[in-house]
Chimera marker file (.cmm) of the C-alpha trace (Angstrom):
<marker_set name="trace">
<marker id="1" x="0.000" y="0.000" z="0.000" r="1" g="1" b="0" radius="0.5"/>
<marker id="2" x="1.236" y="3.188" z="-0.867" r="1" g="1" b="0" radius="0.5"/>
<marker id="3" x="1.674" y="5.914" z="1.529" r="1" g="1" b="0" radius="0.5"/>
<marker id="4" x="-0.397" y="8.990" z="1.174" r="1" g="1" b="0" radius="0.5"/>
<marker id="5" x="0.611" y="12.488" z="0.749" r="1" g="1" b="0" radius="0.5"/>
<marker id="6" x="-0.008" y="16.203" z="1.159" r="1" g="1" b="0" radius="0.5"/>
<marker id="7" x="1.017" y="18.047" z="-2.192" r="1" g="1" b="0" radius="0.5"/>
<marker id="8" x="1.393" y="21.891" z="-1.042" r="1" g="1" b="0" radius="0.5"/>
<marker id="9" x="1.625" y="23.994" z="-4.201" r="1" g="1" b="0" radius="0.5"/>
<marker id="10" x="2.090" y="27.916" z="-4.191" r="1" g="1" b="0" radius="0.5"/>
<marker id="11" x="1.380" y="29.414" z="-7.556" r="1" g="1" b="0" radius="0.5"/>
<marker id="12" x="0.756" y="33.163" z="-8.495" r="1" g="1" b="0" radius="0.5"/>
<marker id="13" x="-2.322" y="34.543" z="-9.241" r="1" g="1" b="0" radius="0.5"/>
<marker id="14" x="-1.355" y="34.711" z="-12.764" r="1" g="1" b="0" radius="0.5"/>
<marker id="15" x="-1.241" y="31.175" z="-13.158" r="1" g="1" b="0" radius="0.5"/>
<marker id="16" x="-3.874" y="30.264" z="-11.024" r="1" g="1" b="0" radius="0.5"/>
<marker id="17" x="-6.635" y="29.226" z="-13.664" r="1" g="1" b="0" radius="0.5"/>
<marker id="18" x="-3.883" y="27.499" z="-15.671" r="1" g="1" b="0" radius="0.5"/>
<marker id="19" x="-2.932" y="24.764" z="-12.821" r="1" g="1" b="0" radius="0.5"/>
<marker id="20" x="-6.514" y="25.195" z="-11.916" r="1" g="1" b="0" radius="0.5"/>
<marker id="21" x="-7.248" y="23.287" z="-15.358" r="1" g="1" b="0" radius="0.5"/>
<marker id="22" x="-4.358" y="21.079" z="-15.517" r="1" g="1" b="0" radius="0.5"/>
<marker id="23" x="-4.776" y="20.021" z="-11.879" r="1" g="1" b="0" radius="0.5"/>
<marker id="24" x="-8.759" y="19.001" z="-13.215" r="1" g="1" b="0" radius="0.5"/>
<marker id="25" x="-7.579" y="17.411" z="-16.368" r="1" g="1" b="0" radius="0.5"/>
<marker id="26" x="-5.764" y="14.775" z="-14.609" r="1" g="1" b="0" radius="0.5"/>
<marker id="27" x="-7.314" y="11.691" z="-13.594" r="1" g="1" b="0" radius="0.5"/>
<marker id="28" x="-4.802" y="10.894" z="-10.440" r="1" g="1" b="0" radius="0.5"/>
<marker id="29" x="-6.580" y="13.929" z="-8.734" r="1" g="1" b="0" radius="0.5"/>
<marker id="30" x="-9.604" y="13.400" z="-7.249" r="1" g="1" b="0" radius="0.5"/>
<marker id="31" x="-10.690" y="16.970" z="-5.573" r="1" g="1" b="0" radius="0.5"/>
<marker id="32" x="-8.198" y="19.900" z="-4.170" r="1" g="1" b="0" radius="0.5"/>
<marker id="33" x="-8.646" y="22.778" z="-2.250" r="1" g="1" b="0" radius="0.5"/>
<marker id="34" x="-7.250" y="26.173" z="-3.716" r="1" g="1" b="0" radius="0.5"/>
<marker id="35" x="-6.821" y="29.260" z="-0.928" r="1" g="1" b="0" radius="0.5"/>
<marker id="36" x="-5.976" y="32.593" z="-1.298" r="1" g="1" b="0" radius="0.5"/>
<marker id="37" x="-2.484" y="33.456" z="1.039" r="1" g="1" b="0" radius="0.5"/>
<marker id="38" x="-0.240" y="36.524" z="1.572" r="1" g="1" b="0" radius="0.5"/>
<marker id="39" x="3.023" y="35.682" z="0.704" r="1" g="1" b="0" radius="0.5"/>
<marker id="40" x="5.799" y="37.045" z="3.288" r="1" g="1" b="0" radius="0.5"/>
<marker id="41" x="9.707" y="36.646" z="2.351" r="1" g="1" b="0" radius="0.5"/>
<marker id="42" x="12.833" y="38.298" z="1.840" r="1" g="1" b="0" radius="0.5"/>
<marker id="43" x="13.096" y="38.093" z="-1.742" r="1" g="1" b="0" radius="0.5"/>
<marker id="44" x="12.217" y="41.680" z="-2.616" r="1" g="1" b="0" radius="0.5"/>
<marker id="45" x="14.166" y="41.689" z="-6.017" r="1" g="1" b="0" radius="0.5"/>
<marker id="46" x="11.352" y="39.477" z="-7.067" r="1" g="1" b="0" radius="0.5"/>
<marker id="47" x="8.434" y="41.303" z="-5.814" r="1" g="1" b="0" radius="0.5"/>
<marker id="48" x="6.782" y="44.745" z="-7.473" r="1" g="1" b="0" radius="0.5"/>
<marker id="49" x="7.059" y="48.151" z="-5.528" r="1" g="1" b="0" radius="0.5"/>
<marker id="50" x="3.466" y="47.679" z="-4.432" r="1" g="1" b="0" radius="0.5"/>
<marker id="51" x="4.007" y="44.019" z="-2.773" r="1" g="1" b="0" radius="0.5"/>
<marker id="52" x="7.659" y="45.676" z="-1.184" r="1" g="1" b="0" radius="0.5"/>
<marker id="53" x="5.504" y="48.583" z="0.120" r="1" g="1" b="0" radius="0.5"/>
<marker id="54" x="2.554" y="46.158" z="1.295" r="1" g="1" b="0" radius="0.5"/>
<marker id="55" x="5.375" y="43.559" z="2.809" r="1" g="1" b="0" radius="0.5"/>
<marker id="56" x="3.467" y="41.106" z="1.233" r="1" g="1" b="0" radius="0.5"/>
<marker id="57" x="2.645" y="38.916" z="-2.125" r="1" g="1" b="0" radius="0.5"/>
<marker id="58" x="-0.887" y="37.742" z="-3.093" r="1" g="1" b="0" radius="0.5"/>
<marker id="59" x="-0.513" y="33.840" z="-4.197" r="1" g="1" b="0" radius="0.5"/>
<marker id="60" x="-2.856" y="30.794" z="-4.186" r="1" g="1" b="0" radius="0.5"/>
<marker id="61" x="-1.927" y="27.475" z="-2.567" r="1" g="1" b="0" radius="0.5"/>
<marker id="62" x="-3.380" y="24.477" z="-3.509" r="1" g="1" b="0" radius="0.5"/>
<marker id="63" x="-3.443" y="21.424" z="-1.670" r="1" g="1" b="0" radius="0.5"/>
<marker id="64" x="-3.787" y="17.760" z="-2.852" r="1" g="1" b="0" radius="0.5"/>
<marker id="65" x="-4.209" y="14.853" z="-0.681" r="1" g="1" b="0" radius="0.5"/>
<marker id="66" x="-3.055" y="12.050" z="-2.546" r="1" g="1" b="0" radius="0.5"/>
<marker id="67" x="-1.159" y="8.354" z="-2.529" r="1" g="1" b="0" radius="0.5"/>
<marker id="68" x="2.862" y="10.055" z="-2.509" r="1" g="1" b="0" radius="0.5"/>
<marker id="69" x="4.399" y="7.853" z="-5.741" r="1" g="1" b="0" radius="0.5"/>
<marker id="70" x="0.715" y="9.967" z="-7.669" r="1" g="1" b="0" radius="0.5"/>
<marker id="71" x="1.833" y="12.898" z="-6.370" r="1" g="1" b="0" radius="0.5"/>
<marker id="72" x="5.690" y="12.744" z="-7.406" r="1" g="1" b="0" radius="0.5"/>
<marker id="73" x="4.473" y="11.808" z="-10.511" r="1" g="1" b="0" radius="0.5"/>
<marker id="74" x="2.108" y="14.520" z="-10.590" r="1" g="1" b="0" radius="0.5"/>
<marker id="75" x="5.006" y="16.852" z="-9.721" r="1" g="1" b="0" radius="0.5"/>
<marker id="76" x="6.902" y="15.741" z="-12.526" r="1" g="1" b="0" radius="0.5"/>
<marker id="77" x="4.211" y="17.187" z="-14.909" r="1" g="1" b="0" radius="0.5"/>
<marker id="78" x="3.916" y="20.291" z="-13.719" r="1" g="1" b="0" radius="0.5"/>
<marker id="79" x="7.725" y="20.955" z="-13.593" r="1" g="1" b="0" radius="0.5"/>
<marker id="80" x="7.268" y="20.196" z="-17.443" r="1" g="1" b="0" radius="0.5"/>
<marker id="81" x="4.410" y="21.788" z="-17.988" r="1" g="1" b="0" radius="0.5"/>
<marker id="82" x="4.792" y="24.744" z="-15.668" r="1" g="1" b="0" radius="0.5"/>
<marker id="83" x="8.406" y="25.257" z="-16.039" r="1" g="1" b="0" radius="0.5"/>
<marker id="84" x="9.551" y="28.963" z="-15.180" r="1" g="1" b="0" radius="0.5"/>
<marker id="85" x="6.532" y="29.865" z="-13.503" r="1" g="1" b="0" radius="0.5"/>
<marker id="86" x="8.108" y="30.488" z="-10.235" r="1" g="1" b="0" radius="0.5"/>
<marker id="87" x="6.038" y="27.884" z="-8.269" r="1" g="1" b="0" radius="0.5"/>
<marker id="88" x="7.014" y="26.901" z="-4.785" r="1" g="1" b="0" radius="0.5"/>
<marker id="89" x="5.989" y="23.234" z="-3.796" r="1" g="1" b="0" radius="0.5"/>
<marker id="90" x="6.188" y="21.008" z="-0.557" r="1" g="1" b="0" radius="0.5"/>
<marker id="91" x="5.462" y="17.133" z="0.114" r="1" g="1" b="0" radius="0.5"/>
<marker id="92" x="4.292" y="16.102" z="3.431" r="1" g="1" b="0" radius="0.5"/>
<marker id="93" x="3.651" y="12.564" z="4.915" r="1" g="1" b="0" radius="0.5"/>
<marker id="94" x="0.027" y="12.391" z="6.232" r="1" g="1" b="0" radius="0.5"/>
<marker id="95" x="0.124" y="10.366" z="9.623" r="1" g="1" b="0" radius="0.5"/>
<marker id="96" x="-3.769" y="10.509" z="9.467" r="1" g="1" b="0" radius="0.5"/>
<marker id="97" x="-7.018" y="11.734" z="7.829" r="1" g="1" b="0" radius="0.5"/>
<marker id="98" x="-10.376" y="10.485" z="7.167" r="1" g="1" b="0" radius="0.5"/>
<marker id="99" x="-13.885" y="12.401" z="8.022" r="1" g="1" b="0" radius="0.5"/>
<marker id="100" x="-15.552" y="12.818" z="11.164" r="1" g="1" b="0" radius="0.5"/>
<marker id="101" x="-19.546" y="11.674" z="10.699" r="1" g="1" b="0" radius="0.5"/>
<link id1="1" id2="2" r="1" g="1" b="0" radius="0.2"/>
<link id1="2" id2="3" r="1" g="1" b="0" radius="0.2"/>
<link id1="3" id2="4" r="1" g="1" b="0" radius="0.2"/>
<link id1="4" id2="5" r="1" g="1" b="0" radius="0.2"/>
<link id1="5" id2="6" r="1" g="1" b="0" radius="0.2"/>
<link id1="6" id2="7" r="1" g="1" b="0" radius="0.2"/>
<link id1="7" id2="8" r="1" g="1" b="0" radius="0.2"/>
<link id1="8" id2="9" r="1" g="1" b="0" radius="0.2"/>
<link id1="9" id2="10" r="1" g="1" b="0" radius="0.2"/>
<link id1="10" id2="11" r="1" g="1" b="0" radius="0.2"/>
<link id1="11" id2="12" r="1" g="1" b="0" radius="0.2"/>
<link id1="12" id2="13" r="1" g="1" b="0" radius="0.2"/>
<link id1="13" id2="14" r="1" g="1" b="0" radius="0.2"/>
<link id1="14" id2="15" r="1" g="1" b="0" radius="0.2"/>
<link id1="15" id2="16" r="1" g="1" b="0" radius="0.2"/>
<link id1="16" id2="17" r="1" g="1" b="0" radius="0.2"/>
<link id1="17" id2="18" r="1" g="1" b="0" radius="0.2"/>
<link id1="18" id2="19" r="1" g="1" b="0" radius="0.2"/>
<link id1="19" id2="20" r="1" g="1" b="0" radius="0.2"/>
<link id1="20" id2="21" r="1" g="1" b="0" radius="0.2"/>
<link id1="21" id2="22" r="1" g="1" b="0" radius="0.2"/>
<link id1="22" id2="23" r="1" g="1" b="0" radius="0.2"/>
<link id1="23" id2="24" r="1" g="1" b="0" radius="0.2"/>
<link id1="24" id2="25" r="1" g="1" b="0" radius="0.2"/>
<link id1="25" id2="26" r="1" g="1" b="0" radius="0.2"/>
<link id1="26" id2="27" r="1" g="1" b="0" radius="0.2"/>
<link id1="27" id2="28" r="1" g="1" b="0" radius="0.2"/>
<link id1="28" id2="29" r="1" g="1" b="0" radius="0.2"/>
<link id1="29" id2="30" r="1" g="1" b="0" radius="0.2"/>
<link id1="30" id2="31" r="1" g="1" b="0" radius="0.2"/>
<link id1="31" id2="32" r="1" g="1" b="0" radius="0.2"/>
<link id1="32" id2="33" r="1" g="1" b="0" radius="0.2"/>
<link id1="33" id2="34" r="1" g="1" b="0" radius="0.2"/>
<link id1="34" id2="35" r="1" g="1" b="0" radius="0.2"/>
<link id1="35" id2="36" r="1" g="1" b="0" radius="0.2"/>
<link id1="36" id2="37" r="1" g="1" b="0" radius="0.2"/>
<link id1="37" id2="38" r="1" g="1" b="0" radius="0.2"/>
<link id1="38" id2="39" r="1" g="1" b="0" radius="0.2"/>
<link id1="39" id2="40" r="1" g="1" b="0" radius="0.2"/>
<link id1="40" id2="41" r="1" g="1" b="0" radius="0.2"/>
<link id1="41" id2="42" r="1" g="1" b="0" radius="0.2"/>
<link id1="42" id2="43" r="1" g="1" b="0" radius="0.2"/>
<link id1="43" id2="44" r="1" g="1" b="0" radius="0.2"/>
<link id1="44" id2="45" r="1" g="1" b="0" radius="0.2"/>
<link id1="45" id2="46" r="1" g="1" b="0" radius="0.2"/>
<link id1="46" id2="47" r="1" g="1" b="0" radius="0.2"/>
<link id1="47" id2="48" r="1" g="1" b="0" radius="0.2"/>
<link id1="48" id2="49" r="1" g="1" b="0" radius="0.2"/>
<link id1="49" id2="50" r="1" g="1" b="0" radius="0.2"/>
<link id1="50" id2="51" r="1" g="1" b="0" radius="0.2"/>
<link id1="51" id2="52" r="1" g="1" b="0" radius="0.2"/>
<link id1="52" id2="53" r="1" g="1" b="0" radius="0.2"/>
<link id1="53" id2="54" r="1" g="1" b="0" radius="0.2"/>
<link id1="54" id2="55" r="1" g="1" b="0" radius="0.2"/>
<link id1="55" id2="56" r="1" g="1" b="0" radius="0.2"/>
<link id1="56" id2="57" r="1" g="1" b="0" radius="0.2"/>
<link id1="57" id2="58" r="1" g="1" b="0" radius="0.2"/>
<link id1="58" id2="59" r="1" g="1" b="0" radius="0.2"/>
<link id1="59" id2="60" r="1" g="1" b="0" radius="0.2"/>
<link id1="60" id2="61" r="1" g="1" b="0" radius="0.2"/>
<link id1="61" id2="62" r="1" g="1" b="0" radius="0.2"/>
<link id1="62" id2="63" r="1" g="1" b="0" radius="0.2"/>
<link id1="63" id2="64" r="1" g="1" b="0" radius="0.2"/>
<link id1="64" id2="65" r="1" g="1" b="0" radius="0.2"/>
<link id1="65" id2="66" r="1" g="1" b="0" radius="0.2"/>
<link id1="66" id2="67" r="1" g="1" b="0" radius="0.2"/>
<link id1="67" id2="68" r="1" g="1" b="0" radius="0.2"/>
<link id1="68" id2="69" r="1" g="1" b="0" radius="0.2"/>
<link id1="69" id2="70" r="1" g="1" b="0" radius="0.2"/>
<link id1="70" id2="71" r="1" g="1" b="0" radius="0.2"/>
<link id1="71" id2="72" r="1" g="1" b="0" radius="0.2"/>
<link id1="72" id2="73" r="1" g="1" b="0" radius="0.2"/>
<link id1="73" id2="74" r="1" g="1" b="0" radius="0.2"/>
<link id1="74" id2="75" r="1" g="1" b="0" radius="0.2"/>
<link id1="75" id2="76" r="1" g="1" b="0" radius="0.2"/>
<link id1="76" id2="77" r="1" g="1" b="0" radius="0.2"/>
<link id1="77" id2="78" r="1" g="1" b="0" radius="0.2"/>
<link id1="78" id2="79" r="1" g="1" b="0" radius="0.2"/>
<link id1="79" id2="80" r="1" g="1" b="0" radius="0.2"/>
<link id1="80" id2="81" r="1" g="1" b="0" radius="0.2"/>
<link id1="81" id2="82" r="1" g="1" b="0" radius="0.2"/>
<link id1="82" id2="83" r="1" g="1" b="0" radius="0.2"/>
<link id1="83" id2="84" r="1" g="1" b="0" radius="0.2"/>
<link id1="84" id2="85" r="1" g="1" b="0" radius="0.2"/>
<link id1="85" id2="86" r="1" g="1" b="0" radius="0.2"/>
<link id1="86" id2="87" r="1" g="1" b="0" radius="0.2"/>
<link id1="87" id2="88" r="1" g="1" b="0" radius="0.2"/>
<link id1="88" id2="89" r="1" g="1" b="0" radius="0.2"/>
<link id1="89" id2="90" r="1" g="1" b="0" radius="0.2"/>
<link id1="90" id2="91" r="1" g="1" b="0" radius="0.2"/>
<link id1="91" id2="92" r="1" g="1" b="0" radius="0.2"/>
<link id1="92" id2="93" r="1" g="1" b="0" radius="0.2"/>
<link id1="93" id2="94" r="1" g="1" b="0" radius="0.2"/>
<link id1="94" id2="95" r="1" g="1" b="0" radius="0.2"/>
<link id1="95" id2="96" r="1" g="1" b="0" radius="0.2"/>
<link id1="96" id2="97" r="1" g="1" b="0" radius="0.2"/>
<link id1="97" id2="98" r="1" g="1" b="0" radius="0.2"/>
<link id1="98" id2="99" r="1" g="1" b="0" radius="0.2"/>
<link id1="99" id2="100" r="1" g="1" b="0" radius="0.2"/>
<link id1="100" id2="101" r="1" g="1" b="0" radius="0.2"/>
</marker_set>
């Protein structure tokens, strides 16, 4: 049995319909959730005067739960698909989930 993942992904707004669609196309995904976030950092050189002013950068995260081996693979595509886009991802083992009736 394969272990089971959480697939963090931080896109910009800019892209956000794009992986939107992509993410939907694919049949290993079952269901996401997309959020709005501030991004903080110290990468100013890569921010516009507004976001340096604000301290902050509007992105979307999306997160997949997912068997881990789907969501390397799924990773995979979107660093060819997406490449240059300036996304930020993350891989987490889940330890538990499951709903609460």
């Amino acid at each position: 049995m394969s272990k089971n993942c959480l697939f963090n992904l931080v896109v910009s707004p800019a892209v956000e319909d794009s992986i939107t669609d992509w993410l939907l196309a694919h049949a290993a995904v079952s269901g996401f959730s997309s959020h709005s976030i501030a991004g903080h950092g110290s990468s100013e050189h890569s921010m516009t005067l507004a976001e340096q002013v604000a301290g902050q950068r509007r992105q979307i995260l999306f997160q997949l739960y997912l068997p881990c081996d789907q969501a390397r693979e799924l990773l995979e595509g979107i660093k060819r698909d997406f490449h240059g886009s300036g996304m930020h991802y993350w891989l987490l083992p889940l330890l538990e989930s499951g709903h609460v009736d």
